[in-house]
N, C-alpha and C positions, 0 to 999 in steps of 0.2 A: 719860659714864662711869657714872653713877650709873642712868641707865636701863638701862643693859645688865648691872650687877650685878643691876637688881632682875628681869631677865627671865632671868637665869640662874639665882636664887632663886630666882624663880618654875617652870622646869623641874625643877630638882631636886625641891621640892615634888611636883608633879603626878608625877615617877617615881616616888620614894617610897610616895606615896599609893597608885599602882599597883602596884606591886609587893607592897606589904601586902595589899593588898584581896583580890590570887587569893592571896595565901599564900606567895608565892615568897623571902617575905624570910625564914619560920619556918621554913625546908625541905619545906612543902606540908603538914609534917603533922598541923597542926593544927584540929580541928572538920571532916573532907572527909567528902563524906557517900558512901559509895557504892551507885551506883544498876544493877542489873543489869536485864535484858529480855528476855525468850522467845521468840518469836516463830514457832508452825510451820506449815509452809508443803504441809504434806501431807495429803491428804486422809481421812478413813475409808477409802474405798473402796482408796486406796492403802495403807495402815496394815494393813488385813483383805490384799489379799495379798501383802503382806513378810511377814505374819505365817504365811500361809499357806506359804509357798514356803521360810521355814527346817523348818516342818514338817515339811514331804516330802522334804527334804534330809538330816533327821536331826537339823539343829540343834536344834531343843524338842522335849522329850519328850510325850506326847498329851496328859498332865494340865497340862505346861504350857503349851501351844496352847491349851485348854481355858479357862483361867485369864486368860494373856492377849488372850484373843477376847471372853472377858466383860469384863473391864475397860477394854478398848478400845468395847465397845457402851455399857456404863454411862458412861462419862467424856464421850461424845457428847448424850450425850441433852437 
């Protein structure tokens, strides 16, 4: 009898403990750190003609083709 209280104290414990540790017993919202990531997966070569192909479509105007052609070469380098 006395072993089996102390093994059931003892789970509580260890859930407890768990439970605190990610935070889930504060409502999560305490000290979370948040971590965001970018990650692209396109090439210049691919970048230069989307960039091209809203151009001739009408979507950007020349000075802004212009604009974002250069900053798309400068951001590569």
């Amino acid at each position: 009898m006395k072993r089996s209280r102390i093994l059931i104290l003892s789970l509580l414990i260890m859930i407890v403990l768990s439970l605190s540790s990610c935070g889930c017993l504060s409502g999560g919202k305490g000290g979370e750190a948040q971590v965001e990531s970018t990650t692209r997966t396109t090439t210049l070569g691919q970048e230069l003609q989307d960039l091209d192909a809203a151009y001739k479509k009408g979507i950007l105007t020349e000075k802004e083709y212009k604009k974002e052609k250069k900053q798309l070469l400068k951001r590569k380098d």
